[in-house]
mmCIF file of the N, C-alpha and C atoms, coordinates in Angstrom:
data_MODEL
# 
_entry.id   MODEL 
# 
loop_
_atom_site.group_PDB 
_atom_site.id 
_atom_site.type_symbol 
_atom_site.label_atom_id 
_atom_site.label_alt_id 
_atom_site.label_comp_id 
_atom_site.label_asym_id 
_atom_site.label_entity_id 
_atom_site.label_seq_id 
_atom_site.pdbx_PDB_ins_code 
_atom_site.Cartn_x 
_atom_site.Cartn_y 
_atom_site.Cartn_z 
_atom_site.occupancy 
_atom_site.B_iso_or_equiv 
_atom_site.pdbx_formal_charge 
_atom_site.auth_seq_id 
_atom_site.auth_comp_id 
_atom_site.auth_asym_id 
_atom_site.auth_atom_id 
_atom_site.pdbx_PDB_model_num 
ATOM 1   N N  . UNK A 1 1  ? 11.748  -20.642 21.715  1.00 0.00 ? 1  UNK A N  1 
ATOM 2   C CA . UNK A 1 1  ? 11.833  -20.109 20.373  1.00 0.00 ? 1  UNK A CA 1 
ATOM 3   C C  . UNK A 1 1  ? 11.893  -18.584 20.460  1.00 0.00 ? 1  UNK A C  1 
ATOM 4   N N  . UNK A 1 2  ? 12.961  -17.880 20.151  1.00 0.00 ? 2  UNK A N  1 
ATOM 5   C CA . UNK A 1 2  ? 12.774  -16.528 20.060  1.00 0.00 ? 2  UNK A CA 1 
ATOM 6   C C  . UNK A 1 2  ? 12.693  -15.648 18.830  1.00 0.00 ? 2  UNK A C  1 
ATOM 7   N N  . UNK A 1 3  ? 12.495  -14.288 18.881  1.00 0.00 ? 3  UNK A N  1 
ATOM 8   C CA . UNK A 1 3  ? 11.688  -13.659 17.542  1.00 0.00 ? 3  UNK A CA 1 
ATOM 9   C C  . UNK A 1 3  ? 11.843  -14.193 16.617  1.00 0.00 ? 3  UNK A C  1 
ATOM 10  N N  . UNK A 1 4  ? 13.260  -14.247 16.310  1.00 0.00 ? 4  UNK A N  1 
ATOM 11  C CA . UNK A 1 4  ? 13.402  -14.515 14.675  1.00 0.00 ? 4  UNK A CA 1 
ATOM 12  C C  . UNK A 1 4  ? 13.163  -16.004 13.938  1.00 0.00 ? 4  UNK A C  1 
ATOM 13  N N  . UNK A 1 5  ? 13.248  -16.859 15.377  1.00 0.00 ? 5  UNK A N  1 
ATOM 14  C CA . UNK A 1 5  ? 12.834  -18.640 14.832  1.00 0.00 ? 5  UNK A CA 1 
ATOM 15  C C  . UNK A 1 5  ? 11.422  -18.344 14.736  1.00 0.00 ? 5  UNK A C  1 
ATOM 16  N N  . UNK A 1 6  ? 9.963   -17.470 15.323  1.00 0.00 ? 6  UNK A N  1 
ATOM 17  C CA . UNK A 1 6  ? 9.048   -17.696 15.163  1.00 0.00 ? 6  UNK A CA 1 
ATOM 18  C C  . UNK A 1 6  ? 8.705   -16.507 13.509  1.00 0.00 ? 6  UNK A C  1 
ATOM 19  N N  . UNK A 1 7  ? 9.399   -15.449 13.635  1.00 0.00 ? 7  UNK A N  1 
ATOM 20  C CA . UNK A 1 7  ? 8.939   -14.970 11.872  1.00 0.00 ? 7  UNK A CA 1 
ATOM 21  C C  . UNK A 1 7  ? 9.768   -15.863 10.913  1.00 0.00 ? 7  UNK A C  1 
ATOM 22  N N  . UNK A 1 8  ? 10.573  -16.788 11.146  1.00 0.00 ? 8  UNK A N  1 
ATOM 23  C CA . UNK A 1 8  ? 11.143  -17.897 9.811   1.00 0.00 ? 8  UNK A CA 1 
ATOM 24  C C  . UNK A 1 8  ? 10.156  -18.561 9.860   1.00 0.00 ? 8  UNK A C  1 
ATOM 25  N N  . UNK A 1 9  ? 9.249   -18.943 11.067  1.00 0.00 ? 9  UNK A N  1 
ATOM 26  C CA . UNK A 1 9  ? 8.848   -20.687 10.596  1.00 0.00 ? 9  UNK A CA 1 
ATOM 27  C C  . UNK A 1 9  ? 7.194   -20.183 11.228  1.00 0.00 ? 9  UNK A C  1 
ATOM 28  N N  . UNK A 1 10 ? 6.599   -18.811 10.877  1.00 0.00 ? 10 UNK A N  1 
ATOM 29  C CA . UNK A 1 10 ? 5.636   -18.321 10.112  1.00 0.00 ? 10 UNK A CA 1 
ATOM 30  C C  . UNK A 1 10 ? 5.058   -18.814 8.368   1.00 0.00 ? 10 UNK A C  1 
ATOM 31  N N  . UNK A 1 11 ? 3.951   -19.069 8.693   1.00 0.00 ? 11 UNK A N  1 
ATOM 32  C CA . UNK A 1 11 ? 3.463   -19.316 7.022   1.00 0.00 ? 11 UNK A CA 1 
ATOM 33  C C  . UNK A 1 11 ? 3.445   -17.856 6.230   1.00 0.00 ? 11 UNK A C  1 
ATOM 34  N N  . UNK A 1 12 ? 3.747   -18.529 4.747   1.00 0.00 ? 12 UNK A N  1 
ATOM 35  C CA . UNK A 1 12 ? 3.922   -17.064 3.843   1.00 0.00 ? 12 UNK A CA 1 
ATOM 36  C C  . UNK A 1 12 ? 2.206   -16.753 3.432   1.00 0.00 ? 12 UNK A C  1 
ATOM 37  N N  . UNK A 1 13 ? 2.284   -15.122 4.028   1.00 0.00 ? 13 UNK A N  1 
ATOM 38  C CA . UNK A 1 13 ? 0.713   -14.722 3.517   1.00 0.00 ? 13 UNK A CA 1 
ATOM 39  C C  . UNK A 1 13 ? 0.880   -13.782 2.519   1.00 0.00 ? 13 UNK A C  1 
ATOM 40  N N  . UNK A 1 14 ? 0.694   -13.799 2.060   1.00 0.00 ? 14 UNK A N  1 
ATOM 41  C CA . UNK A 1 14 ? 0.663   -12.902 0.492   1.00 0.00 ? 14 UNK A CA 1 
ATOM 42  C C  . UNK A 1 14 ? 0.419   -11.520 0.770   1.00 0.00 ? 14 UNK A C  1 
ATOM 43  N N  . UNK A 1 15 ? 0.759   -10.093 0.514   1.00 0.00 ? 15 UNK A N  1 
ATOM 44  C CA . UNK A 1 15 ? 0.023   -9.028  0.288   1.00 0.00 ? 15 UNK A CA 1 
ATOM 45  C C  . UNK A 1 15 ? -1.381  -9.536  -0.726  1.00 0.00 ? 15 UNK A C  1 
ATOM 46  N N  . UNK A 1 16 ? -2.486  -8.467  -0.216  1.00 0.00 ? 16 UNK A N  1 
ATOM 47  C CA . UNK A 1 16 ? -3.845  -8.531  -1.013  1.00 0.00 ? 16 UNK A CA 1 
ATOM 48  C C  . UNK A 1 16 ? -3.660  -6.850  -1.845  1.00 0.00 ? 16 UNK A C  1 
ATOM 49  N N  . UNK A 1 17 ? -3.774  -6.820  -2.570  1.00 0.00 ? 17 UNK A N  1 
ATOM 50  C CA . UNK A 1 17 ? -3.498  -5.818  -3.794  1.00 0.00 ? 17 UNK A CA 1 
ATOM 51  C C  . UNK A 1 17 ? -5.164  -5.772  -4.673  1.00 0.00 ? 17 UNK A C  1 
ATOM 52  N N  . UNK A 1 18 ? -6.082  -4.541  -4.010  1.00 0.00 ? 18 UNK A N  1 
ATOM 53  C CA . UNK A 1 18 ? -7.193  -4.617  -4.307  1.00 0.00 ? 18 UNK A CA 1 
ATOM 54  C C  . UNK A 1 18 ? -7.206  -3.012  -5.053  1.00 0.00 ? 18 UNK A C  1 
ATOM 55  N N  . UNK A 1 19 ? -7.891  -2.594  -6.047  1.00 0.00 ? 19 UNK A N  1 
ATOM 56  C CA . UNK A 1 19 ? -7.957  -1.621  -7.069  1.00 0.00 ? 19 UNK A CA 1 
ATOM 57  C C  . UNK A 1 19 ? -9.501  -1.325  -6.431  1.00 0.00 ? 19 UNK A C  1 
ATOM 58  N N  . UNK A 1 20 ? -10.093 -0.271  -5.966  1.00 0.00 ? 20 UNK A N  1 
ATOM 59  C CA . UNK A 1 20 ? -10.764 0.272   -5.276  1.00 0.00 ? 20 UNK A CA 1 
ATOM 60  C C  . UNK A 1 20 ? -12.068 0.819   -6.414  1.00 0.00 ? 20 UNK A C  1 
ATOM 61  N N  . UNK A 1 21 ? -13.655 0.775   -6.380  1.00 0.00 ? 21 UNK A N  1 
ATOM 62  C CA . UNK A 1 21 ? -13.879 1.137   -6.975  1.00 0.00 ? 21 UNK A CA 1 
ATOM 63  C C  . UNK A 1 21 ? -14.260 2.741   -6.706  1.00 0.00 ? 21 UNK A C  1 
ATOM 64  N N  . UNK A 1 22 ? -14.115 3.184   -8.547  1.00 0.00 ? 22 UNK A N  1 
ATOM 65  C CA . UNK A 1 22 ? -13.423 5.077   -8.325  1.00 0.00 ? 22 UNK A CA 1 
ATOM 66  C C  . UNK A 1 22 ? -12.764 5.604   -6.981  1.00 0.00 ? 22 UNK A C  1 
ATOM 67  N N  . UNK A 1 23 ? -11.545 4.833   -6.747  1.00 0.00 ? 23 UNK A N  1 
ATOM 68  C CA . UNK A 1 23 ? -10.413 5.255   -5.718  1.00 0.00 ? 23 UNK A CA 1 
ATOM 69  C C  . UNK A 1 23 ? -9.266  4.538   -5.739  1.00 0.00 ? 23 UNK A C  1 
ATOM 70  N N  . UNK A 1 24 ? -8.255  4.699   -5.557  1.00 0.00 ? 24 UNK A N  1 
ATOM 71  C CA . UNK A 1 24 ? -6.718  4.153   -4.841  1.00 0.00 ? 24 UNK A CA 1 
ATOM 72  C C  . UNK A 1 24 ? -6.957  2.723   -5.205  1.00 0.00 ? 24 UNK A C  1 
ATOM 73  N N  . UNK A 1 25 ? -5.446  2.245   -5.370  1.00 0.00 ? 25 UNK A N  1 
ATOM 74  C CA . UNK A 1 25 ? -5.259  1.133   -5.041  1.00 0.00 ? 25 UNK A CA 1 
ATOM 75  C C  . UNK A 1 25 ? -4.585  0.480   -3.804  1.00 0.00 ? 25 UNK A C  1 
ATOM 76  N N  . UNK A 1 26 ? -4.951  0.090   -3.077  1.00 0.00 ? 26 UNK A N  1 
ATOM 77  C CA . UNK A 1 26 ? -5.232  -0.965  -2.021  1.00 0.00 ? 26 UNK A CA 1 
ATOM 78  C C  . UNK A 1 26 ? -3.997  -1.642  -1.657  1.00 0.00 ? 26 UNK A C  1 
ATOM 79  N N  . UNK A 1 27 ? -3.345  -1.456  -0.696  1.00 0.00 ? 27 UNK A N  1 
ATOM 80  C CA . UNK A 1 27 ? -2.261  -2.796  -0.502  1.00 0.00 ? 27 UNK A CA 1 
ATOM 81  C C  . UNK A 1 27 ? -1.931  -3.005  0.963   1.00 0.00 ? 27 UNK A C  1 
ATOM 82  N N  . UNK A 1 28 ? -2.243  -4.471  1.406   1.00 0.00 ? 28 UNK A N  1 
ATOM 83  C CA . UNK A 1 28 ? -3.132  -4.309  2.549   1.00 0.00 ? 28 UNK A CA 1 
ATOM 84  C C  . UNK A 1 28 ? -1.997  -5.998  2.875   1.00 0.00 ? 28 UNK A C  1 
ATOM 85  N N  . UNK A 1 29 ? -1.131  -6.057  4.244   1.00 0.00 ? 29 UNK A N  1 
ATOM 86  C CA . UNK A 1 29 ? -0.729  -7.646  3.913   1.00 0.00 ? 29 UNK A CA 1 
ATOM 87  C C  . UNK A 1 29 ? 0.919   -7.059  4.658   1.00 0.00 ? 29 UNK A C  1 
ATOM 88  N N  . UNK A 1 30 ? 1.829   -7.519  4.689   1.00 0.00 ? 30 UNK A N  1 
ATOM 89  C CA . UNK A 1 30 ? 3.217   -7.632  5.260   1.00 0.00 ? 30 UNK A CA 1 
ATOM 90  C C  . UNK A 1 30 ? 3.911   -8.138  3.839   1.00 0.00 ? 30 UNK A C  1 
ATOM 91  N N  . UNK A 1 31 ? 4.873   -6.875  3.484   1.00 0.00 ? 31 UNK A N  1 
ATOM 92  C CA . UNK A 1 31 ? 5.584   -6.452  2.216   1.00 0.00 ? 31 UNK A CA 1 
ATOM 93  C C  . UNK A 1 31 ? 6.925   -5.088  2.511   1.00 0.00 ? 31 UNK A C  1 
ATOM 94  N N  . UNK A 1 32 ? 7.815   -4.827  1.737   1.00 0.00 ? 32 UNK A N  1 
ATOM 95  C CA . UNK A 1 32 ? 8.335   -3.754  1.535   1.00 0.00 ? 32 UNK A CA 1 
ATOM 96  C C  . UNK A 1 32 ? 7.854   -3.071  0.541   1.00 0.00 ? 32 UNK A C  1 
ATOM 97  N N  . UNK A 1 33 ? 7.739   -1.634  0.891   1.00 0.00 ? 33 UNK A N  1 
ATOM 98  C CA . UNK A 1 33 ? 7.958   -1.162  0.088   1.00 0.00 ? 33 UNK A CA 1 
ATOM 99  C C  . UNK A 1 33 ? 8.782   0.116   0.214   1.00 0.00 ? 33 UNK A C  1 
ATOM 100 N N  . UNK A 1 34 ? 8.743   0.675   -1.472  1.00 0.00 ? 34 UNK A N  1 
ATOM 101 C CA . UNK A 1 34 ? 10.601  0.943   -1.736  1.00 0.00 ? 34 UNK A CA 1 
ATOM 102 C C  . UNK A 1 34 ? 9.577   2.774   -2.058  1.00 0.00 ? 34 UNK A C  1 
ATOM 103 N N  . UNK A 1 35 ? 10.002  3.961   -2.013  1.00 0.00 ? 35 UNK A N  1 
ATOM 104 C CA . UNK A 1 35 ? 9.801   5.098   -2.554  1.00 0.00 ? 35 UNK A CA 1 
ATOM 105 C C  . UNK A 1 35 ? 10.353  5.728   -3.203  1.00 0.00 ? 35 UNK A C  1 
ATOM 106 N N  . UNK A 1 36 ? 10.330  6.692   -4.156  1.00 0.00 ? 36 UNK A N  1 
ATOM 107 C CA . UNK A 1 36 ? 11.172  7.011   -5.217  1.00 0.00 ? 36 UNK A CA 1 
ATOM 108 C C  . UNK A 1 36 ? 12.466  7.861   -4.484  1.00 0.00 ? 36 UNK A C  1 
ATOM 109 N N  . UNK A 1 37 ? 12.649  8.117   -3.352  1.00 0.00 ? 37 UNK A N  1 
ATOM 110 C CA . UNK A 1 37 ? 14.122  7.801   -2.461  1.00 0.00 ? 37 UNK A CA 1 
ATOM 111 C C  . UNK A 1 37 ? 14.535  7.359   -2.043  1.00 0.00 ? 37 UNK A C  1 
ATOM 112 N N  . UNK A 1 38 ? 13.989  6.050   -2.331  1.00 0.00 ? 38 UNK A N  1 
ATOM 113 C CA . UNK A 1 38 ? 14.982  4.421   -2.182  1.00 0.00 ? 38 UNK A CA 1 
ATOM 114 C C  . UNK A 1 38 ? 14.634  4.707   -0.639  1.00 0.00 ? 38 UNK A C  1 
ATOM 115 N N  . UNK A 1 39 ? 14.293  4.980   -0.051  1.00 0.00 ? 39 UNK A N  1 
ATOM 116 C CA . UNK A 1 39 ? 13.698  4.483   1.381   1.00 0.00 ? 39 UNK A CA 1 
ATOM 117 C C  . UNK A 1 39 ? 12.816  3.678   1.470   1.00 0.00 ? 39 UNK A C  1 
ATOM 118 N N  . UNK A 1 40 ? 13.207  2.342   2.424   1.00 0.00 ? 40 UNK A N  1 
ATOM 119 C CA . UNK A 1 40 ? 12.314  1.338   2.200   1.00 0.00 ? 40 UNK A CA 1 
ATOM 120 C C  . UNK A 1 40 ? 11.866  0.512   3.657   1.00 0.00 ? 40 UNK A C  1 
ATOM 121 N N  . UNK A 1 41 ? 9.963   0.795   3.534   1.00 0.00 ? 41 UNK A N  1 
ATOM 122 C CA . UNK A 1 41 ? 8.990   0.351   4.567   1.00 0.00 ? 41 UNK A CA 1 
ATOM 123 C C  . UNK A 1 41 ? 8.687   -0.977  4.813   1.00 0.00 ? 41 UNK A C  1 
ATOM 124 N N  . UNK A 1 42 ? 9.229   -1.668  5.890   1.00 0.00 ? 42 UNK A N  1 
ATOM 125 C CA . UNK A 1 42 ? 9.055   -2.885  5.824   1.00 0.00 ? 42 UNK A CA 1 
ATOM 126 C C  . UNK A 1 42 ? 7.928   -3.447  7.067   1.00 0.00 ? 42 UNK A C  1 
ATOM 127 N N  . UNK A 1 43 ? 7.385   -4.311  6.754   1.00 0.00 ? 43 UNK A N  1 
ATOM 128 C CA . UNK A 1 43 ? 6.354   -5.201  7.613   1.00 0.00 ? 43 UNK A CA 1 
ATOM 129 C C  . UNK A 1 43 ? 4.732   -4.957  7.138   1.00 0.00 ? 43 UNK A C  1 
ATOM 130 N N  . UNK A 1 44 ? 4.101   -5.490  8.466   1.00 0.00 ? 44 UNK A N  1 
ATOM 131 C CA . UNK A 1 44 ? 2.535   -5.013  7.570   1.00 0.00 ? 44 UNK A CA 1 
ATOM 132 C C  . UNK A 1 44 ? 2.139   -4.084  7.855   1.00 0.00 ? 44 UNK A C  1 
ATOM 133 N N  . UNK A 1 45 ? 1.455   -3.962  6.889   1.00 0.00 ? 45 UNK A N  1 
ATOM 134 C CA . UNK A 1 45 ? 0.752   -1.789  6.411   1.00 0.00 ? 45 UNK A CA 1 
ATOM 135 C C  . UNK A 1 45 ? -0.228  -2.208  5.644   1.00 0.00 ? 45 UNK A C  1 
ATOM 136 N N  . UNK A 1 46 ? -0.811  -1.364  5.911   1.00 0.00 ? 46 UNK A N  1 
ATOM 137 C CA . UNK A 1 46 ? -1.879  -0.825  4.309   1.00 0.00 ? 46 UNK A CA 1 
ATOM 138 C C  . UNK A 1 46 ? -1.921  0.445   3.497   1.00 0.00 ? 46 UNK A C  1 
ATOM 139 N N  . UNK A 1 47 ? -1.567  0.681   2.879   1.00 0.00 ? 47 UNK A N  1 
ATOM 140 C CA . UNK A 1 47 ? -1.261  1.896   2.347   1.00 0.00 ? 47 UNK A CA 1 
ATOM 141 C C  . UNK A 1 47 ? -2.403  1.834   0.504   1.00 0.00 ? 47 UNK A C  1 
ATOM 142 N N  . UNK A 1 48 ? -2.343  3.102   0.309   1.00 0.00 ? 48 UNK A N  1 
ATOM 143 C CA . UNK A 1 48 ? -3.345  3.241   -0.748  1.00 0.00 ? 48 UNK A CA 1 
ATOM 144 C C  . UNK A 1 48 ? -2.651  3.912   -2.099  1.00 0.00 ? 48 UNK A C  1 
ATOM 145 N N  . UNK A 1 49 ? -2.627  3.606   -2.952  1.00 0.00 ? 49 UNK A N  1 
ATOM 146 C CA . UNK A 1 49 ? -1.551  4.254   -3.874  1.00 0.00 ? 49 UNK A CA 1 
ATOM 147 C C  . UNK A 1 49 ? -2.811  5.027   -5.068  1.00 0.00 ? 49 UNK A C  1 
ATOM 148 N N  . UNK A 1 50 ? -2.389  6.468   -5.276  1.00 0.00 ? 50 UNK A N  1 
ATOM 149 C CA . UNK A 1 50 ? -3.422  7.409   -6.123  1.00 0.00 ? 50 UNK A CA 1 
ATOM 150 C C  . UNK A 1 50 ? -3.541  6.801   -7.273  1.00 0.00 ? 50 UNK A C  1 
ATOM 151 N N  . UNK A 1 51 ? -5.044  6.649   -7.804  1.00 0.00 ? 51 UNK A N  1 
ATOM 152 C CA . UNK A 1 51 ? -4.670  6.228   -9.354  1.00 0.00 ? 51 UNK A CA 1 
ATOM 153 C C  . UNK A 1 51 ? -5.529  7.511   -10.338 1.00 0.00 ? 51 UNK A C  1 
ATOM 154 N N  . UNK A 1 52 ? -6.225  8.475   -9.632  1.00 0.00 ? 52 UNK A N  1 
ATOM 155 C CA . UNK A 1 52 ? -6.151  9.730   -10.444 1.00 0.00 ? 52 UNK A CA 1 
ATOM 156 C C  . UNK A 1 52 ? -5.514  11.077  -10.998 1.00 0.00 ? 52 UNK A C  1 
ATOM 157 N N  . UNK A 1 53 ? -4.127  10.642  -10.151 1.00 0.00 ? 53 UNK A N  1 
ATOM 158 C CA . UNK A 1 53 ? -3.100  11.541  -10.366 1.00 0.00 ? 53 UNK A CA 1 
ATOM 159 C C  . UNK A 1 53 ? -3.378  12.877  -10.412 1.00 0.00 ? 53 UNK A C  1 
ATOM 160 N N  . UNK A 1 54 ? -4.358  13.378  -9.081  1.00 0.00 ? 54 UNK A N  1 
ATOM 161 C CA . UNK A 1 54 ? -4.356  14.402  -8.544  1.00 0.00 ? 54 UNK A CA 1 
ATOM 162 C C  . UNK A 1 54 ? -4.256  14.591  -7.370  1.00 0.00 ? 54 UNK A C  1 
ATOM 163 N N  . UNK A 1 55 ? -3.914  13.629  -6.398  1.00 0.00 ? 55 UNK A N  1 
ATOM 164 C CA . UNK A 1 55 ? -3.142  13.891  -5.050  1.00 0.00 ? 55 UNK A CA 1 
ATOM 165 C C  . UNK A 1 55 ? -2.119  14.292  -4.955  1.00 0.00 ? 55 UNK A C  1 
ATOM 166 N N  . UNK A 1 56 ? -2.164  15.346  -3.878  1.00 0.00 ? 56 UNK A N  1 
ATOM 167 C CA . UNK A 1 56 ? -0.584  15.815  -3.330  1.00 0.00 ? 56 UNK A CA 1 
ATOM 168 C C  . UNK A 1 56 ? 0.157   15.272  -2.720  1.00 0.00 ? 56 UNK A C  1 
ATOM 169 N N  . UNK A 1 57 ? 0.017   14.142  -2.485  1.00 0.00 ? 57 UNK A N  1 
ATOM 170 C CA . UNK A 1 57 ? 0.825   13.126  -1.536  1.00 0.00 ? 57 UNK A CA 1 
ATOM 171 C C  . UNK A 1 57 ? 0.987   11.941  -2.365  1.00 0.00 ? 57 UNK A C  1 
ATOM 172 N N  . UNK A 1 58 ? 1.086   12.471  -3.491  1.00 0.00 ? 58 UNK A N  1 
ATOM 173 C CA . UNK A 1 58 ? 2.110   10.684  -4.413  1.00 0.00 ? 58 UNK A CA 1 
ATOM 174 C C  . UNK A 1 58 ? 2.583   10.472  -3.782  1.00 0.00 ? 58 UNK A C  1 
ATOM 175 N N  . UNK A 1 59 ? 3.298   9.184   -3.949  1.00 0.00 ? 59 UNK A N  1 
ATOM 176 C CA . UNK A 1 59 ? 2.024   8.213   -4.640  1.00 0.00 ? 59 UNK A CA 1 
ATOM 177 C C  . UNK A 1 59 ? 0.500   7.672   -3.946  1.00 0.00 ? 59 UNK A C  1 
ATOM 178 N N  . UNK A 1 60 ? 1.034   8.258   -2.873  1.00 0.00 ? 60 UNK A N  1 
ATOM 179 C CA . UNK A 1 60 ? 0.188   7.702   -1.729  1.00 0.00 ? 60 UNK A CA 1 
ATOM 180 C C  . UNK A 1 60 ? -1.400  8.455   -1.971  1.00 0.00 ? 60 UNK A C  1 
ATOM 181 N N  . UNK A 1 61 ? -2.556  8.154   -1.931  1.00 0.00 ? 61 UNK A N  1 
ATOM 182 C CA . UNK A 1 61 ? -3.571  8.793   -2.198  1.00 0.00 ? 61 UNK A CA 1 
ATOM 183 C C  . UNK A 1 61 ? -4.405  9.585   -1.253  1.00 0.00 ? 61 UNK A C  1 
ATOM 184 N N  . UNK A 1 62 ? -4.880  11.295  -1.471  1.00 0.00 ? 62 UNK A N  1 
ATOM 185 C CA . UNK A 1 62 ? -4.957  11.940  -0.231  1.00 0.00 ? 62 UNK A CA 1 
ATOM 186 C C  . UNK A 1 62 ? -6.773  12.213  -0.541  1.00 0.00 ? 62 UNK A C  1 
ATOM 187 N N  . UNK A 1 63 ? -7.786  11.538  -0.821  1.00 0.00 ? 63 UNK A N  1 
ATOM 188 C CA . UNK A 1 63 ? -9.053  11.466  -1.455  1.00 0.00 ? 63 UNK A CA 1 
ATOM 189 C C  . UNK A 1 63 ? -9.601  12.806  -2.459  1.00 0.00 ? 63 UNK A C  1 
ATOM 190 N N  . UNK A 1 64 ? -8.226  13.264  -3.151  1.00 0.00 ? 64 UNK A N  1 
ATOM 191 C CA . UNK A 1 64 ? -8.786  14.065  -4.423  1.00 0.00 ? 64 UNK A CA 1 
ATOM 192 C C  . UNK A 1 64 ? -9.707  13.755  -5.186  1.00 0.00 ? 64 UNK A C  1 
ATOM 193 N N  . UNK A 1 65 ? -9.234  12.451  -5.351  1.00 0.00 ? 65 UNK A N  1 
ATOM 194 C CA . UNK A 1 65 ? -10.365 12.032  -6.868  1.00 0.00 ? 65 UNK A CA 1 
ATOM 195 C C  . UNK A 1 65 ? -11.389 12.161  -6.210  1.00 0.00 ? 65 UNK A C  1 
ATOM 196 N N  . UNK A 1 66 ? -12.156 12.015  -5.309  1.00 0.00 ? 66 UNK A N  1 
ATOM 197 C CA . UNK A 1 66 ? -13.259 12.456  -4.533  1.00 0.00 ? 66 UNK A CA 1 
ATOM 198 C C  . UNK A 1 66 ? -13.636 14.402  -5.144  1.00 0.00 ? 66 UNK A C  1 
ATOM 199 N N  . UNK A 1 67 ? -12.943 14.986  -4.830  1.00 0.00 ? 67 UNK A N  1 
ATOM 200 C CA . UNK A 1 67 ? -13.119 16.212  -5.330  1.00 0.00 ? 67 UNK A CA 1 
ATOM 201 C C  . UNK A 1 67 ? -12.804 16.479  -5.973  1.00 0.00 ? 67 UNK A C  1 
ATOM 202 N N  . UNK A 1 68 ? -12.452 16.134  -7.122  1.00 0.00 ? 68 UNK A N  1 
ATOM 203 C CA . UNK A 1 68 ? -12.345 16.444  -8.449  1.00 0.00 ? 68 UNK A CA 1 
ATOM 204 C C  . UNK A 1 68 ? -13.400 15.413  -9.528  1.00 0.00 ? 68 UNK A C  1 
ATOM 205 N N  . UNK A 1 69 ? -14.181 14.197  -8.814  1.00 0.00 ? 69 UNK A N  1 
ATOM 206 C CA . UNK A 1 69 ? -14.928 13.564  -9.353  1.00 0.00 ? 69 UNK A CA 1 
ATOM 207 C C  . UNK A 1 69 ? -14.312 12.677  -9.868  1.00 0.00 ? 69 UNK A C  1 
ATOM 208 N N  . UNK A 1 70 ? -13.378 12.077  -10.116 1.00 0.00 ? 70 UNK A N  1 
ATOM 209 C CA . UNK A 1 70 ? -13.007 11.170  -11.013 1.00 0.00 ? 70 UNK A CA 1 
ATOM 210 C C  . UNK A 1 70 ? -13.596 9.974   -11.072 1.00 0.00 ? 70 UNK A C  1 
ATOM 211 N N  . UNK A 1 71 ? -14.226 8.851   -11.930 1.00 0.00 ? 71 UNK A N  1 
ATOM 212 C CA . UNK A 1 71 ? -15.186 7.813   -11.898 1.00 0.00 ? 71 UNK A CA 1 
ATOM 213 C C  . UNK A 1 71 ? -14.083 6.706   -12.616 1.00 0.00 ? 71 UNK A C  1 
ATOM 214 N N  . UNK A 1 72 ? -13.990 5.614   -12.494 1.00 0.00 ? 72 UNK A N  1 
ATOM 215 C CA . UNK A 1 72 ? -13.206 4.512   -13.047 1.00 0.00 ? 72 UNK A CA 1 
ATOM 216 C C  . UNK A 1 72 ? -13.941 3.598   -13.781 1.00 0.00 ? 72 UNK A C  1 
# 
């Protein structure tokens, strides 16, 4: 069986999509994703997406809300 017969006949695992408390949201699992220049990351990652919209690294979250306090 070589690569590609064993990632077809792999079971489907879901991304886990967890909302952090007072921090980022969470996305943790084997997914694409797409960036607002259509460049697109494929396989598994975890990546954290800002939800106080004071990181400098949109979307991606760089622990501002930490210093700026933000509470959810």
């Amino acid at each position: 069986m070589d690569a590609m017969e064993k990632e077809e006949s792999a079971p489907y695992q879901p991304a886990e999509v967890r909302i952090l408390k007072d921090g980022p949201i969470m996305i943790k699992g084997v997914f694409n994703f797409r960036d607002t220049s259509g460049k697109i990351t494929r396989g598994e990652q975890e990546i954290h997406i800002c939800r106080c919209g004071g990181s400098a690294s949109k979307p991606f979250c760089d622990d501002t809300h930490k210093k700026i306090g933000v509470a959810y």
